[in-house]
N, CA, C and O atoms as CSV, one atom per row, in Angstrom:
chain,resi,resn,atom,element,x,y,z
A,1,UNK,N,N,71.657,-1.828,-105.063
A,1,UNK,CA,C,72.178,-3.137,-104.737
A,1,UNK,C,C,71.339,-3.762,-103.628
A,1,UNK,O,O,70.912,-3.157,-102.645
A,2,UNK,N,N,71.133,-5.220,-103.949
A,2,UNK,CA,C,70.683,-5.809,-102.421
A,2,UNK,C,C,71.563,-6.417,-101.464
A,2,UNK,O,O,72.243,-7.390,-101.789
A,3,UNK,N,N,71.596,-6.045,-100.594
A,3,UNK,CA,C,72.778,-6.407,-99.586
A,3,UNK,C,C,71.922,-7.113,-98.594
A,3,UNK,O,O,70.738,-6.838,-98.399
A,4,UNK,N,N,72.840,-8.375,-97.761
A,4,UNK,CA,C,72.399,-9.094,-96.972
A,4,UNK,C,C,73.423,-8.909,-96.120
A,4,UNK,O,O,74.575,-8.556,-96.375
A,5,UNK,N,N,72.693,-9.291,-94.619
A,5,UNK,CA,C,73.882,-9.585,-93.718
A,5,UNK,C,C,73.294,-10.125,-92.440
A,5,UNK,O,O,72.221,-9.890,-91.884
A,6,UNK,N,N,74.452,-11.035,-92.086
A,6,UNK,CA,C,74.519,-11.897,-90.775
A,6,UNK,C,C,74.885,-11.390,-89.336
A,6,UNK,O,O,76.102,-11.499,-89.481
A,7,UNK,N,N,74.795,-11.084,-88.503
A,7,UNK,CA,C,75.185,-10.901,-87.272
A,7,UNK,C,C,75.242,-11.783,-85.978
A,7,UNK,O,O,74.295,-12.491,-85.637
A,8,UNK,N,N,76.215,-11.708,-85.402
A,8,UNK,CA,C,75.780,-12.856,-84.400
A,8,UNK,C,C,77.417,-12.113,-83.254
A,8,UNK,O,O,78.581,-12.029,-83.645
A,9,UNK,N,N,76.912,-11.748,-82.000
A,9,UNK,CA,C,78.490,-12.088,-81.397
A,9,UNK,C,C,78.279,-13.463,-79.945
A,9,UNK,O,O,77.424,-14.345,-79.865
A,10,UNK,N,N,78.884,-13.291,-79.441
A,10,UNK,CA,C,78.893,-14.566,-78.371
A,10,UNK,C,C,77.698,-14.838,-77.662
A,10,UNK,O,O,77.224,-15.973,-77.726
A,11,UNK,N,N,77.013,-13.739,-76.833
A,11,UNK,CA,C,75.768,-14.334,-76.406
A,11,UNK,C,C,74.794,-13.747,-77.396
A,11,UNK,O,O,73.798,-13.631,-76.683
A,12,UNK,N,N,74.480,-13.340,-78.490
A,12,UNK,CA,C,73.686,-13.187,-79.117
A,12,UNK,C,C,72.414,-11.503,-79.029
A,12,UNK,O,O,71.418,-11.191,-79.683
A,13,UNK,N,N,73.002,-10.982,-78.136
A,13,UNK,CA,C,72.104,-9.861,-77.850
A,13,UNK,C,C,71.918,-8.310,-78.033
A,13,UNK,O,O,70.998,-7.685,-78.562
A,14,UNK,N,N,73.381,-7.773,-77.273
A,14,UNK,CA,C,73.975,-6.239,-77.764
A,14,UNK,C,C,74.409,-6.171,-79.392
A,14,UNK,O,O,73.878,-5.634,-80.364
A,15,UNK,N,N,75.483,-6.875,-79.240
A,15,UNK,CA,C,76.181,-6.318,-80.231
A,15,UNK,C,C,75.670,-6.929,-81.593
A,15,UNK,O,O,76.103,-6.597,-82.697
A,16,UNK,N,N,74.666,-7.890,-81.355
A,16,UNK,CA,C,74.249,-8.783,-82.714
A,16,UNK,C,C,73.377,-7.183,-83.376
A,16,UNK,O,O,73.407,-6.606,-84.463
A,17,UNK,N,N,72.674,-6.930,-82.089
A,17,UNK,CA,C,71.410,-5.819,-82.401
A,17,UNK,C,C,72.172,-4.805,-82.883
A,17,UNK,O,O,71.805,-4.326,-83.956
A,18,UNK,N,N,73.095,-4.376,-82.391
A,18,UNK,CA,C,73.453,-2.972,-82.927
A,18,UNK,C,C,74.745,-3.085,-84.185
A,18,UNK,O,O,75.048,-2.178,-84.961
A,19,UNK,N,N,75.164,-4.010,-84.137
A,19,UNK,CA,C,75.634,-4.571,-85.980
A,19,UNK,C,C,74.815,-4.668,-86.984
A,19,UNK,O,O,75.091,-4.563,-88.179
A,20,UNK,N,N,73.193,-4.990,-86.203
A,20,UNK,CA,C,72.500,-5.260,-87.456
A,20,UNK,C,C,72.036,-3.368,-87.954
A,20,UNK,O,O,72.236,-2.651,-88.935
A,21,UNK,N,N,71.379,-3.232,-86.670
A,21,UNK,CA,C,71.293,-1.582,-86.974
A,21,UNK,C,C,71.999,-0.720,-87.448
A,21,UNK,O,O,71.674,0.432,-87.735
A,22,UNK,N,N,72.850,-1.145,-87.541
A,22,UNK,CA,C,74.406,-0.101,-88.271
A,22,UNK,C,C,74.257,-0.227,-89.522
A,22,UNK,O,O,73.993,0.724,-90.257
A,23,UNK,N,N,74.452,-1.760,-90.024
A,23,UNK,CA,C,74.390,-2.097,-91.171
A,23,UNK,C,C,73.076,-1.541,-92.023
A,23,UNK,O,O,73.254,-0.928,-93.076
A,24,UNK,N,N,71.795,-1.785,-91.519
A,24,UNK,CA,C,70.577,-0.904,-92.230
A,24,UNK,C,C,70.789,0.697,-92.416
A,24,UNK,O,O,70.617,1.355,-93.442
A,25,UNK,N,N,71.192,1.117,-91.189
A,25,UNK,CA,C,71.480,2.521,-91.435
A,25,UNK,C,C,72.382,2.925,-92.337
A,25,UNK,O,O,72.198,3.861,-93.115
A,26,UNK,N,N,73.659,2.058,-92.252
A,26,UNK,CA,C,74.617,2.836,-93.348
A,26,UNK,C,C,74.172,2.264,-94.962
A,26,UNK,O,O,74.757,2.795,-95.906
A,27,UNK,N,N,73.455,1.517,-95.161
A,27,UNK,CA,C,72.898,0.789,-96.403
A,27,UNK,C,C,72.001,2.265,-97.199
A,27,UNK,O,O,72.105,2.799,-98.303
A,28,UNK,N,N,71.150,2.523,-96.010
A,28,UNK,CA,C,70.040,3.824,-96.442
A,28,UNK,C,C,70.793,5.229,-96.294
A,28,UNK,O,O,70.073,6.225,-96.374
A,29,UNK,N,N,71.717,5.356,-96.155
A,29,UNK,CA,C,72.800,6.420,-96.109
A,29,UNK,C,C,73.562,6.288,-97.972
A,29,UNK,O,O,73.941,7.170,-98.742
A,30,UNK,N,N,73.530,5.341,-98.055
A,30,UNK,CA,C,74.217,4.863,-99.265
A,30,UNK,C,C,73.164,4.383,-100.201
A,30,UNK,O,O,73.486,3.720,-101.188
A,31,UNK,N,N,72.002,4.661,-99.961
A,31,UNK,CA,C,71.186,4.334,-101.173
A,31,UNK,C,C,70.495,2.810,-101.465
A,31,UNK,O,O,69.721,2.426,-102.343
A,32,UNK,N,N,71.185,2.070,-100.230
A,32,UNK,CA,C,70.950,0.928,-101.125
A,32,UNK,C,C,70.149,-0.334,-99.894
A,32,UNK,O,O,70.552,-0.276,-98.732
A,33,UNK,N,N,69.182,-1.272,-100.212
A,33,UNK,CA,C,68.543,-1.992,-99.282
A,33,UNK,C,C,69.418,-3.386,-98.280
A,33,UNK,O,O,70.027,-4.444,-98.440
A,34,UNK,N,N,69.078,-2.731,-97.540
A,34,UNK,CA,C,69.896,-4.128,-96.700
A,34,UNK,C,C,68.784,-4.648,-95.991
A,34,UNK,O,O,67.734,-4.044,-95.771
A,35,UNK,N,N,69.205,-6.332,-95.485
A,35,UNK,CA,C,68.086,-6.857,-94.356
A,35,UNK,C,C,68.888,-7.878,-93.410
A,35,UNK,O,O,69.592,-8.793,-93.835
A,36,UNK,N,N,68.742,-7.674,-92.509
A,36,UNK,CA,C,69.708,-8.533,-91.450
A,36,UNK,C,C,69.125,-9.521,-90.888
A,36,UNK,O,O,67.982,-9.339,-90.469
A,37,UNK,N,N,69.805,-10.922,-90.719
A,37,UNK,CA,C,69.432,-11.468,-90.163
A,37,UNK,C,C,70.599,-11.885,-88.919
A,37,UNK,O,O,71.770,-12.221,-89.096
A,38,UNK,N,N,69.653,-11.701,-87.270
A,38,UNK,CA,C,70.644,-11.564,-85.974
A,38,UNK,C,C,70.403,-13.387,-85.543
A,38,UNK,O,O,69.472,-14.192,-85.588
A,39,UNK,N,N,71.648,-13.388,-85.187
A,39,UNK,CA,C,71.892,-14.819,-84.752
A,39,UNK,C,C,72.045,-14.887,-83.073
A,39,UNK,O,O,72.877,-14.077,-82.665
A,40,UNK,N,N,71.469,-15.614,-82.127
A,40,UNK,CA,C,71.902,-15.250,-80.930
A,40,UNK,C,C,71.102,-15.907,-80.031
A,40,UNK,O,O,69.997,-16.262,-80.441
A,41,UNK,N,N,71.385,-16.131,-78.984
A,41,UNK,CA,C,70.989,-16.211,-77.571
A,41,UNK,C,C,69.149,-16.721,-78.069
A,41,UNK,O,O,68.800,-17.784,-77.554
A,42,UNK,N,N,68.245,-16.132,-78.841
A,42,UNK,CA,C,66.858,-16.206,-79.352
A,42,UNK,C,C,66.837,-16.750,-80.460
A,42,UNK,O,O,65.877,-16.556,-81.206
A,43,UNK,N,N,67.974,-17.624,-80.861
A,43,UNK,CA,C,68.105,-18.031,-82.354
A,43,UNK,C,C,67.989,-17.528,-83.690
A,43,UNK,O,O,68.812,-16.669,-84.006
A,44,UNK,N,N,67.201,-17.856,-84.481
A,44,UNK,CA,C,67.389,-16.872,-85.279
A,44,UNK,C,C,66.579,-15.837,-85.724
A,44,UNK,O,O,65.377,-16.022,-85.913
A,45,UNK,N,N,67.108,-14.786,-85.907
A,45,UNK,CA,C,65.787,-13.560,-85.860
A,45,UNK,C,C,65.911,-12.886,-87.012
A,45,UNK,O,O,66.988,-12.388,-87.340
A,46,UNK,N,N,64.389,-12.761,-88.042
A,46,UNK,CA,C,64.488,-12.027,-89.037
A,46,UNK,C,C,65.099,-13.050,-90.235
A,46,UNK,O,O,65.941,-12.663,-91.045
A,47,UNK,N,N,64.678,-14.085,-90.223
A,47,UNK,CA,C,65.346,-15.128,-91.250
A,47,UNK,C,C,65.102,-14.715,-92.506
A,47,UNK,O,O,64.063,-14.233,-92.957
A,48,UNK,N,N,66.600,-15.035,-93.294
A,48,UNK,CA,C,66.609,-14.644,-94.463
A,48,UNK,C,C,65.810,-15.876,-95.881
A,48,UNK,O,O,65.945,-17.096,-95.974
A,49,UNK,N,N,65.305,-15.263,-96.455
A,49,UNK,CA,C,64.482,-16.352,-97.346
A,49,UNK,C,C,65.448,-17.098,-98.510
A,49,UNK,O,O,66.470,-16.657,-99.035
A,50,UNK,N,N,65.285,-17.403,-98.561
A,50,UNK,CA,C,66.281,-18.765,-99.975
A,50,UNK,C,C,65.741,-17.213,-101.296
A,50,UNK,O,O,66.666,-16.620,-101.852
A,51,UNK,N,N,64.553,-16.866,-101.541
A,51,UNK,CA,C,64.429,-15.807,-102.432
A,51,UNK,C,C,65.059,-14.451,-101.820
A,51,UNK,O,O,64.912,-13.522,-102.614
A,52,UNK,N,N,65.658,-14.115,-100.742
A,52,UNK,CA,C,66.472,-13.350,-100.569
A,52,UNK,C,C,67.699,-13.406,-101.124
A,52,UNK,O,O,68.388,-12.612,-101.765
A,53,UNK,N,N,67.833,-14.571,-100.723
A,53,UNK,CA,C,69.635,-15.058,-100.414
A,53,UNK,C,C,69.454,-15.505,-102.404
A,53,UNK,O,O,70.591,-15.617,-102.862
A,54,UNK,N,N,68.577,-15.696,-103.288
A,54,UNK,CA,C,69.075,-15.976,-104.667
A,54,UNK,C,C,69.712,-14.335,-105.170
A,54,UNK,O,O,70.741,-14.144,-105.817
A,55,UNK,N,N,68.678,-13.200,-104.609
A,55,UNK,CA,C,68.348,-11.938,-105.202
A,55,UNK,C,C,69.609,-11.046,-104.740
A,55,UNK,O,O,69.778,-9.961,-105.295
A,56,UNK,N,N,70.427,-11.445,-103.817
A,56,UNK,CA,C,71.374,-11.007,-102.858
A,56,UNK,C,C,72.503,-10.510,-103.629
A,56,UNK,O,O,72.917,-11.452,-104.304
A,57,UNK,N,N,73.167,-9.497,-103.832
A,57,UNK,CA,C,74.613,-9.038,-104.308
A,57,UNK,C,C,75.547,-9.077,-103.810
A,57,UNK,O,O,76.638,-9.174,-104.371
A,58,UNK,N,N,75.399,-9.028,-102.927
A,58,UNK,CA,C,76.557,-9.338,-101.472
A,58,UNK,C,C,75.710,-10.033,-100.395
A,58,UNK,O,O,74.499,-10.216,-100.523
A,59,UNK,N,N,76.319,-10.351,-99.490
A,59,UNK,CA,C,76.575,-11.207,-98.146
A,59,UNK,C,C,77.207,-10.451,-97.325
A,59,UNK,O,O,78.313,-10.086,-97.725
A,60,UNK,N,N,76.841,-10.043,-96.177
A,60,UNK,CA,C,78.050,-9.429,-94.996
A,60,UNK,C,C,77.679,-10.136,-93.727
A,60,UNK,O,O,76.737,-9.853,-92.988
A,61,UNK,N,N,78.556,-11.093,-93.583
A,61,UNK,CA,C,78.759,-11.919,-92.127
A,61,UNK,C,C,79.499,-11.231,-91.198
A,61,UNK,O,O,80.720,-11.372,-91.253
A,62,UNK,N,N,78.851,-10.249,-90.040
A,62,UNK,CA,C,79.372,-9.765,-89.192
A,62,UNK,C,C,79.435,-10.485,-88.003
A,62,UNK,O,O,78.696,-9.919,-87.198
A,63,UNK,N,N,79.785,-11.133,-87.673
A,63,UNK,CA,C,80.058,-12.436,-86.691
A,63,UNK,C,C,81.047,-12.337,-85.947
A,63,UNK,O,O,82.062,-11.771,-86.352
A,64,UNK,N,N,80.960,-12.894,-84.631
A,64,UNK,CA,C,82.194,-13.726,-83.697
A,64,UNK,C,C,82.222,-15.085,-83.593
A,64,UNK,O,O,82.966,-15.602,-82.760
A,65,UNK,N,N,81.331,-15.941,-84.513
A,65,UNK,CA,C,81.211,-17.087,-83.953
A,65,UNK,C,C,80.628,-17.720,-85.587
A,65,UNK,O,O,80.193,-17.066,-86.536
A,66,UNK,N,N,80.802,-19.075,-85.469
A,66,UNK,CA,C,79.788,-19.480,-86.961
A,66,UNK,C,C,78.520,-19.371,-87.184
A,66,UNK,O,O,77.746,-19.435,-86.229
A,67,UNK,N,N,78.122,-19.213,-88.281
A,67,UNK,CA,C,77.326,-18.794,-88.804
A,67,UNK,C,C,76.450,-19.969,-88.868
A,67,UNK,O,O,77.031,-21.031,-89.092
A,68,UNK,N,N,74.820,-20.019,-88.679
A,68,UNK,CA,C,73.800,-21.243,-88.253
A,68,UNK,C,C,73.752,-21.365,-89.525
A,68,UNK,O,O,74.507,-20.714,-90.246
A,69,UNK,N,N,72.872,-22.205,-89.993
A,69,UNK,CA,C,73.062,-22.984,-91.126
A,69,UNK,C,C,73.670,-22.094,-92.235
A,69,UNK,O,O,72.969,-21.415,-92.986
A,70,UNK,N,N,74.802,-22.132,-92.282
A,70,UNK,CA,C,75.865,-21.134,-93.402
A,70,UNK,C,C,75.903,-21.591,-95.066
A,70,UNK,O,O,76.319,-20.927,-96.015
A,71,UNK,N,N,75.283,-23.039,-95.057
A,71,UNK,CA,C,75.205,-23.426,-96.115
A,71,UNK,C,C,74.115,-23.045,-96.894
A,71,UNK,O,O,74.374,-23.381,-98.050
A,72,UNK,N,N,73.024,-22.510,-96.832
A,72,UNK,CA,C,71.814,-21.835,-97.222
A,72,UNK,C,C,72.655,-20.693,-98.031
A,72,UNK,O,O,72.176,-20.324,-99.103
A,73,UNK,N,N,73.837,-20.131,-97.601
A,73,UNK,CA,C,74.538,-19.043,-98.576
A,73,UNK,C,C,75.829,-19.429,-99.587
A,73,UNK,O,O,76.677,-18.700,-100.101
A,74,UNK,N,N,75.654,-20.646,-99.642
A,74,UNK,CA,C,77.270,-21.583,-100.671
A,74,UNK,C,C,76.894,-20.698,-102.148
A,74,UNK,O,O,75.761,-20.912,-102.577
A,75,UNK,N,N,77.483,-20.038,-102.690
A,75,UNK,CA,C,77.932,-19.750,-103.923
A,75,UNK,C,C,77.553,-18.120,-103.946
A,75,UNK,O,O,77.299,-17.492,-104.974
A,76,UNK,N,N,77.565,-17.723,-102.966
A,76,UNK,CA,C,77.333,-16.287,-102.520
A,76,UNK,C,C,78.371,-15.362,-102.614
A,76,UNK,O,O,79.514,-15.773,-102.415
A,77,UNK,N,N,78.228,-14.462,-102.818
A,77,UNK,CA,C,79.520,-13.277,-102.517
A,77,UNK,C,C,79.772,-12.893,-101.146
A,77,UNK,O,O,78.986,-12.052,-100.708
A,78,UNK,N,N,80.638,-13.285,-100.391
A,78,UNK,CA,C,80.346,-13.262,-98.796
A,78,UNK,C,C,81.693,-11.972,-98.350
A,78,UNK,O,O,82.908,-12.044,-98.535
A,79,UNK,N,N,81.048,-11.110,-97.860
A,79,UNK,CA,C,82.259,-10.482,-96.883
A,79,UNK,C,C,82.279,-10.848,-95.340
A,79,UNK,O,O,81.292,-10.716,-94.616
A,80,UNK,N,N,83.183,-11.196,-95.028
A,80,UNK,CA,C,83.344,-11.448,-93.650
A,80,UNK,C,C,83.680,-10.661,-92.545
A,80,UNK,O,O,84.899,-10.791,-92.427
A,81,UNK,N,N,83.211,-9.819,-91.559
A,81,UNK,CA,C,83.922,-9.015,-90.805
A,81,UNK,C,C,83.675,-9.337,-89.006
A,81,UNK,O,O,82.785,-10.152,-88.763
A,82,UNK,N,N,84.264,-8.860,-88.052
A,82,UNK,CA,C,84.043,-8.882,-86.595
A,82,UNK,C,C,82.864,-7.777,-86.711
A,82,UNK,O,O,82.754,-6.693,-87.285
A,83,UNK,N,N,81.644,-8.957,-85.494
A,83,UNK,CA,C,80.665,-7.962,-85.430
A,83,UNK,C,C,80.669,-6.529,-84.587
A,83,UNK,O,O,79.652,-5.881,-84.338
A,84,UNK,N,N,81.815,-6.223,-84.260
A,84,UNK,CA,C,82.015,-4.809,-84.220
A,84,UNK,C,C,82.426,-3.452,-85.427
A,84,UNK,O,O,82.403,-2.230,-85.280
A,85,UNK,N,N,82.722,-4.154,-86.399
A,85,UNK,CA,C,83.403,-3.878,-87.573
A,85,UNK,C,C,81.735,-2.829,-87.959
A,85,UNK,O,O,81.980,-1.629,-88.081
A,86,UNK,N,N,80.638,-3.105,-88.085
A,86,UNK,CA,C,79.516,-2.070,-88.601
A,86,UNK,C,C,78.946,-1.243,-87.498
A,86,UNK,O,O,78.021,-0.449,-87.673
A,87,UNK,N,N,79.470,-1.437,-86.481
A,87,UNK,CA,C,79.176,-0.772,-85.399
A,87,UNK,C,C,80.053,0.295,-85.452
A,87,UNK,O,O,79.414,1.330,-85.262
A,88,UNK,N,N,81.376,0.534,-85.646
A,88,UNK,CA,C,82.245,1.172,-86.000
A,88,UNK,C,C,82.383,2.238,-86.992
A,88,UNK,O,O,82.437,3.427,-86.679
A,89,UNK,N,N,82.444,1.755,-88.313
A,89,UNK,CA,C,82.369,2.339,-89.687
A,89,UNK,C,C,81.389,1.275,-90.321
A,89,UNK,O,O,81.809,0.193,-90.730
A,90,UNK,N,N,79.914,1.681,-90.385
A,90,UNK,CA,C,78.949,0.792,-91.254
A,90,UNK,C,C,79.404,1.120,-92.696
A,90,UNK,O,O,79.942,0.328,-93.469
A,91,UNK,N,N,79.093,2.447,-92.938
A,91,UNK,CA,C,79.252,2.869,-94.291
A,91,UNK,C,C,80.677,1.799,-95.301
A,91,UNK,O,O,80.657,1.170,-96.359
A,92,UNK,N,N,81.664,2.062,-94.328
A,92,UNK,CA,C,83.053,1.484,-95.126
A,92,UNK,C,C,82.474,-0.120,-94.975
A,92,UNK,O,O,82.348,-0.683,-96.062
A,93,UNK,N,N,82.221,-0.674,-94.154
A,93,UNK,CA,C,81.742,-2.498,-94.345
A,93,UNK,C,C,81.270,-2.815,-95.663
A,93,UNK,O,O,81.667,-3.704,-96.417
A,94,UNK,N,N,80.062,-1.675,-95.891
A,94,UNK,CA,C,79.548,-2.020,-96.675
A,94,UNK,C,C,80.130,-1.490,-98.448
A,94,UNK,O,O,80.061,-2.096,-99.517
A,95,UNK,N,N,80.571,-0.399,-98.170
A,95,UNK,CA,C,81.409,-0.275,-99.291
A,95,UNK,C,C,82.690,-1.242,-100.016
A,95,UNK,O,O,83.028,-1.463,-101.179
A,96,UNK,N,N,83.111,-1.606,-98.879
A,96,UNK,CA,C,84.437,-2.949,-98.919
A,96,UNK,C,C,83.833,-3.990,-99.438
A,96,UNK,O,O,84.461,-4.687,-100.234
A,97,UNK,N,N,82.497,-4.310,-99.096
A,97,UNK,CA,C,81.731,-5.364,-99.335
A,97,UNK,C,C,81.427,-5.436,-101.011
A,97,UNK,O,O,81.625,-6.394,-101.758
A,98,UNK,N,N,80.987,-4.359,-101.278
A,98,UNK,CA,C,80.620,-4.330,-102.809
A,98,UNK,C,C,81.739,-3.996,-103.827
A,98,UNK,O,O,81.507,-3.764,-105.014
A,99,UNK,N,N,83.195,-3.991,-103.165
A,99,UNK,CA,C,84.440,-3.995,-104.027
A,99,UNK,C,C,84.453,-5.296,-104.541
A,99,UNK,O,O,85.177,-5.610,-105.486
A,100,UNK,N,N,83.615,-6.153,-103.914
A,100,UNK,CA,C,83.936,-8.113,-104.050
A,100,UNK,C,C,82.908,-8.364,-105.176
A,100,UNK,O,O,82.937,-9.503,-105.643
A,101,UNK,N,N,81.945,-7.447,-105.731
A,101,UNK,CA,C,80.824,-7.738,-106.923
A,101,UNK,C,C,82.126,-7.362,-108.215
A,101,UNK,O,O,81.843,-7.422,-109.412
């Protein structure tokens, strides 16, 4: 599966970074490619391509805050979680995530 995902918490720095790192790790634990893009304090980092976001099976918006231009993902399969939520249990985010395909 290709999995995407968003991160972002209030100032943009700890927890964006280590949501996104969770999420890659538990993706390659599970077989399957993820690529994050961190929202924050440095804007946006690691931008996701329009040929990402067509090729994408899921969406995982790990966020505290909205998502920068969110419309680049309209007709997407989106899971939504608190960006502590892959910091926590990555593996289950992402499993919950692909119950929605």
């Amino acid at each position: 599966m290709k999995i995407l995902g968003v991160t972002s918490c209030p100032t943009g720095v700890a927890h964006t970074n280590m949501a996104a790192k969770a999420l890659v790790k538990a993706g390659e634990k599970l077989g399957h490619t993820v690529k994050v893009e961190k929202q924050g304090a440095l804007g946006i980092q690691n931008r996701l391509t329009k040929e990402e976001i067509a090729e994408a099976d899921v969406i995982i918006f790990a966020v505290e805050q909205k998502v920068r231009e969110e419309n680049r993902f309209k007709g997407k399969v989106i899971y939504k979680v608190s960006v502590s939520a892959p910091i926590k249990n990555g593996v289950k985010v992402i499993e919950d995530a692909l119950k929605l395909i």
